[in-house]
VEXDREN-2710 file (C-alpha; in Angstrom, 1 decimal):
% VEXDREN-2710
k/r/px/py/pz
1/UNK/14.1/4.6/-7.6
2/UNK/13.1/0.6/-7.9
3/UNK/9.2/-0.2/-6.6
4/UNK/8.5/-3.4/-5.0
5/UNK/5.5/-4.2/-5.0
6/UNK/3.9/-7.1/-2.8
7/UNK/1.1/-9.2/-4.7
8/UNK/1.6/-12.8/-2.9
9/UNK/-1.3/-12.7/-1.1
10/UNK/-4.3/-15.2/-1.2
11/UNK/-6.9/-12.4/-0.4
12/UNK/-9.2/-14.8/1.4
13/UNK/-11.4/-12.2/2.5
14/UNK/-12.4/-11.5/-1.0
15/UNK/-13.8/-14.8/-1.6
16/UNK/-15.3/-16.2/-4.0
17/UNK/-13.8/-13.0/-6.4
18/UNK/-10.4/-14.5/-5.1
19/UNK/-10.9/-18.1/-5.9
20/UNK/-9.8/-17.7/-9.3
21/UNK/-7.9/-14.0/-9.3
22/UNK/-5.5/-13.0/-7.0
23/UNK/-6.7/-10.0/-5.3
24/UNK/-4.5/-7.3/-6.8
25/UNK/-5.6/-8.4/-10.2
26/UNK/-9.7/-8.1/-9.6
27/UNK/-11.3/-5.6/-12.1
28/UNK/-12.0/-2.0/-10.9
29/UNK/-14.0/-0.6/-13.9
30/UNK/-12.0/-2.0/-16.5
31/UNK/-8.3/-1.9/-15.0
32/UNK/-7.2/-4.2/-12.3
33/UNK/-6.1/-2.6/-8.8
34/UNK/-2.5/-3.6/-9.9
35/UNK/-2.4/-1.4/-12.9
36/UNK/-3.7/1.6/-11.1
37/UNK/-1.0/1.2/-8.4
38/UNK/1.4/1.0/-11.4
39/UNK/0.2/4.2/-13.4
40/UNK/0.4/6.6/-10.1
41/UNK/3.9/5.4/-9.2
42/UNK/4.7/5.9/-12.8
43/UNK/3.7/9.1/-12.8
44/UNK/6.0/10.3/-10.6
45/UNK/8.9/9.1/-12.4
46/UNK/9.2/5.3/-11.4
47/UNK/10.0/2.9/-14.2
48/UNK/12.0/0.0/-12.4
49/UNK/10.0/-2.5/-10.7
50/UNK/10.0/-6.0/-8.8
51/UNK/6.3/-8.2/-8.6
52/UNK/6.6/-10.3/-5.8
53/UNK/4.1/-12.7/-6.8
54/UNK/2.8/-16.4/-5.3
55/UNK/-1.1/-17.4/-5.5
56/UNK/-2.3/-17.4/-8.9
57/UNK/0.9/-15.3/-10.0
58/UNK/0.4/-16.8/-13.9
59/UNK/-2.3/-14.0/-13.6
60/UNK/-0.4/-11.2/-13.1
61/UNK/2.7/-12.3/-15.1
62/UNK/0.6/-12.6/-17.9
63/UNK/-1.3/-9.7/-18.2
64/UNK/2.0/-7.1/-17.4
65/UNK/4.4/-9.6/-19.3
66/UNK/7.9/-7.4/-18.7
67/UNK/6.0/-4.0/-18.3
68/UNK/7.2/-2.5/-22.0
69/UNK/2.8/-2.5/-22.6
70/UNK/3.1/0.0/-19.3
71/UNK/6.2/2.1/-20.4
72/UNK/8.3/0.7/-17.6
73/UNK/10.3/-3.1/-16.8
74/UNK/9.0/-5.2/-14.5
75/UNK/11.2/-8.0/-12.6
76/UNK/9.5/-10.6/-10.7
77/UNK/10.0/-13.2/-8.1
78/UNK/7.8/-15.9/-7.4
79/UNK/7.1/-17.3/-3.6
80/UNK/6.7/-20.5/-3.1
81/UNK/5.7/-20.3/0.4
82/UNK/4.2/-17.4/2.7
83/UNK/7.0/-15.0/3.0
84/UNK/5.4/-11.6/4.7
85/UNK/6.4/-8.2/4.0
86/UNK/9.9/-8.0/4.9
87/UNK/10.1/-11.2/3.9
88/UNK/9.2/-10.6/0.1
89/UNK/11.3/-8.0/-0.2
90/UNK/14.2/-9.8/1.1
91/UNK/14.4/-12.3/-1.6
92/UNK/14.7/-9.0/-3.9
93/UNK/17.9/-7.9/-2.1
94/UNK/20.6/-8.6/-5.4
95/UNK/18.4/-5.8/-6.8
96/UNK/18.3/-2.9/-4.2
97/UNK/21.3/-1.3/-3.7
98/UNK/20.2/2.2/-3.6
99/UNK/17.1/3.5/-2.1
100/UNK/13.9/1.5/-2.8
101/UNK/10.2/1.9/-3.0
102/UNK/7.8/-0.9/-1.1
103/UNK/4.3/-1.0/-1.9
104/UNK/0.9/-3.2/-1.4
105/UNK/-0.5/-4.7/-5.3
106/UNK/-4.2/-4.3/-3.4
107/UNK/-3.9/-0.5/-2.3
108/UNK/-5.5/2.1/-3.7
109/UNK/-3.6/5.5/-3.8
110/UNK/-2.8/8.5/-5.7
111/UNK/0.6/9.2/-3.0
112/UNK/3.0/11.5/-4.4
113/UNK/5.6/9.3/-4.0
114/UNK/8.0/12.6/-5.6
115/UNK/7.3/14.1/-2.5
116/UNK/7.6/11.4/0.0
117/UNK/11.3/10.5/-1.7
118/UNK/11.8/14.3/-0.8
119/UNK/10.8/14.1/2.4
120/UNK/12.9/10.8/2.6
121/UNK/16.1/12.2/1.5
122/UNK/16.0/15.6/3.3
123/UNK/15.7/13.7/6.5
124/UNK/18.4/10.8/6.0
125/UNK/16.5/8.4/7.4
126/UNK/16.9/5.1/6.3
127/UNK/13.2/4.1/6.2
128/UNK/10.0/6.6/5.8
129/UNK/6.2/5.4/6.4
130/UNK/3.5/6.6/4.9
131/UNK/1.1/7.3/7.2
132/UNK/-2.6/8.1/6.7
133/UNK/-4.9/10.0/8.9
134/UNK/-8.2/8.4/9.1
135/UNK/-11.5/8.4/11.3
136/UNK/-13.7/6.0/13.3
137/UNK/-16.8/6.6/14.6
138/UNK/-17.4/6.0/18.5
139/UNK/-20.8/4.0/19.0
140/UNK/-21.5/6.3/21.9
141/UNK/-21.6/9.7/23.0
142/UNK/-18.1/10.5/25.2
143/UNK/-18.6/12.9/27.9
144/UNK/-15.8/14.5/29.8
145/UNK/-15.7/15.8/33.8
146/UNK/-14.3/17.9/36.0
147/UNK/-12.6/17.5/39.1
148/UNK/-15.4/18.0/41.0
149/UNK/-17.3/15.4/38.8
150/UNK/-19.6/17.9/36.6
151/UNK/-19.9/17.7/33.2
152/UNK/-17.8/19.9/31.5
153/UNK/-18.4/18.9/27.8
154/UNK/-20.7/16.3/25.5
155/UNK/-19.4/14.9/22.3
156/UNK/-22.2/12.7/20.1
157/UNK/-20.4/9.8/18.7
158/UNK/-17.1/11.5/18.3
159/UNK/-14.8/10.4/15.4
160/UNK/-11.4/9.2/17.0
161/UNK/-8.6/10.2/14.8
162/UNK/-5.0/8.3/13.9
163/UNK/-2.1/8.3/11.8
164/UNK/-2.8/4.9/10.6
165/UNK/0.3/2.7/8.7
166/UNK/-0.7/2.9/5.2
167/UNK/2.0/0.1/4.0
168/UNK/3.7/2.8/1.6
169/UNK/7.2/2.8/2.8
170/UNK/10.7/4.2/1.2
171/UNK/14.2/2.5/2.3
172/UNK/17.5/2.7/1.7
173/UNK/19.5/-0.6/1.8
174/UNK/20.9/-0.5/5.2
175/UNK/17.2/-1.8/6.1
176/UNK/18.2/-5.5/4.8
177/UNK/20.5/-5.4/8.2
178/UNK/17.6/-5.6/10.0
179/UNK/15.4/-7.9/7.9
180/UNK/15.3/-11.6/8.6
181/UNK/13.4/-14.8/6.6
182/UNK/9.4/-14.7/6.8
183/UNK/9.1/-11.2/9.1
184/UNK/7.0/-8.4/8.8
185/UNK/7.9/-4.8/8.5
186/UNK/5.5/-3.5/11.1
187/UNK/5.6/-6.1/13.3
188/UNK/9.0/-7.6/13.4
189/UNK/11.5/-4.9/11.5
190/UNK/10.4/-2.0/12.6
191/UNK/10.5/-2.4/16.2
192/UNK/14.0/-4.0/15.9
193/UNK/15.2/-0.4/13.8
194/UNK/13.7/1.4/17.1
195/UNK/15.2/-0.9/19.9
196/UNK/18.8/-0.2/17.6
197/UNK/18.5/3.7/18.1
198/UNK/17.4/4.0/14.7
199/UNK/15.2/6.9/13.2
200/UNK/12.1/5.9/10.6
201/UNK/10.6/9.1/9.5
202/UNK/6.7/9.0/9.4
203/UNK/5.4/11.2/6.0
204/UNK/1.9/12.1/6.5
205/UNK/0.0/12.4/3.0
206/UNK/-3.3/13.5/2.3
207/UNK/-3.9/12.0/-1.4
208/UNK/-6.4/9.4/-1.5
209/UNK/-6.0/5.8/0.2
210/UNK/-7.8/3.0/0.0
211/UNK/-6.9/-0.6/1.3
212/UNK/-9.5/-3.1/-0.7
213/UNK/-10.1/-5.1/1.9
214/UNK/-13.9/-6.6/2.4
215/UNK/-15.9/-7.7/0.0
216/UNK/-18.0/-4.3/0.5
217/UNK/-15.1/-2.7/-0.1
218/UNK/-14.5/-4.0/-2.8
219/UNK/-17.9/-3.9/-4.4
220/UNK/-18.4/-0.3/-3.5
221/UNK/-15.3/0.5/-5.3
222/UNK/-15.5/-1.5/-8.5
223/UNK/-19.8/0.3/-9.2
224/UNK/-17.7/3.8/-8.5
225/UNK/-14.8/3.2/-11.1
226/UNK/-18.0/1.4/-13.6
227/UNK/-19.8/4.7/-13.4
228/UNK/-17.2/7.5/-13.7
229/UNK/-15.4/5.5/-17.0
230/UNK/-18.8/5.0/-18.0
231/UNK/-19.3/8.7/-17.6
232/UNK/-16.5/9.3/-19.5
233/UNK/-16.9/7.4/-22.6
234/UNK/-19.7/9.4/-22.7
235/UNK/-18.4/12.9/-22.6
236/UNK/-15.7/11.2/-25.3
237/UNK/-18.5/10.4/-27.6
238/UNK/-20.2/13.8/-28.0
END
């Protein structure tokens, strides 16, 4: 199974770490966020992949050169102008004629993509989302009532709960029907596969997820993965 992964992006709300480094190559400890997104996929078995790469993309190219450093090949395409999701992967379409892996370069996840290919195939669908469940707090307390306009329960600042998109997706090529110039999976293909009668299976993971995002986010992150390879070079020396 081929990965594409999607690294165009400008990450503007990064800046100023993305003035000079695309987002999916800035530092977490001492590997950038592409390379961990490349080691868990290549731990489930994936070897073929396809960079779709625009701002900065000398960055990228040069630090994974053709992937043989990683143990896999890497293909990549450069964009010259904004393409979006389905968009990238459209340009890549020569390439994928069996099913096919879509990934973000600035997500953090340990997915086992073995599984969700399992999931994929047993089902026959011809695309699968991941799909994520995660939390928000409420800013209030939510209290619920009776017919008779009692109180019949109190919740303090409840956490609402969804299955969220988690841009991991698995295809097989009969998505490229529905795919047109500049469009976005979630917004634009998606919808059109639904309105067709088609099925897109929804695989709900509970590995670790992360979408690097904010600066915070960021930050946070990068003095986490400092401190446990620090702790490790530690352990290694005694």
């Amino acid at each position: 199974m081929k990965a594409i992964i999607l690294c165009g992006g400008e990450g503007t709300r990064l800046r100023p770490y993305t003035y000079t480094i695309p987002k999916p190559m800035l530092r977490l400890g001492n590997r950038p966020i592409l390379e961990f997104v490349l080691l868990n996929l290549k731990r489930y078995g994936v070897k073929e992949f396809v960079f779709t790469v625009g701002y900065l993309s000398e960055k990228i190219q040069e630090y994974f050169g053709d992937g043989s450093e990683f143990g896999v090949h890497i293909d990549y395409f450069i964009e010259k102008e904004k393409l979006n999701t389905a968009g990238s992967v459209l340009q890549a379409k020569e390439l994928l004629d069996e099913t096919f892996f879509v990934g973000m370069g600035d997500h953090i996840t340990a997915i086992n993509v073995a599984e969700m290919h399992k999931f994929h195939k047993s089902h026959g669908y011809p695309a699968t989302i991941a799909l994520k469940l995660q939390g928000v707090p409420m800013e209030y307390g939510v209290v619920g009532l009776n017919e008779d306009n009692s109180i019949s329960e109190f919740a303090e600042k409840p956490i609402l709960s969804n299955l969220i998109n988690a841009g991991i997706y698995i295809f097989e090529p009969e998505v490229f029907e529905y795919i047109r110039p500049k469009e976005d999976f979630a917004r634009d293909v998606f919808p059109r596969m639904l309105r067709d009668g088609k099925k897109i299976g929804g695989y709900k993971f509970t590995e670790y997820w992360a979408d690097i995002g904010r600066i915070h986010d960021y930050e946070t992150m990068n003095a986490i993965m400092s401190v446990v390879e620090l702790s490790m070079d530690l352990r290694e020396g005694l």
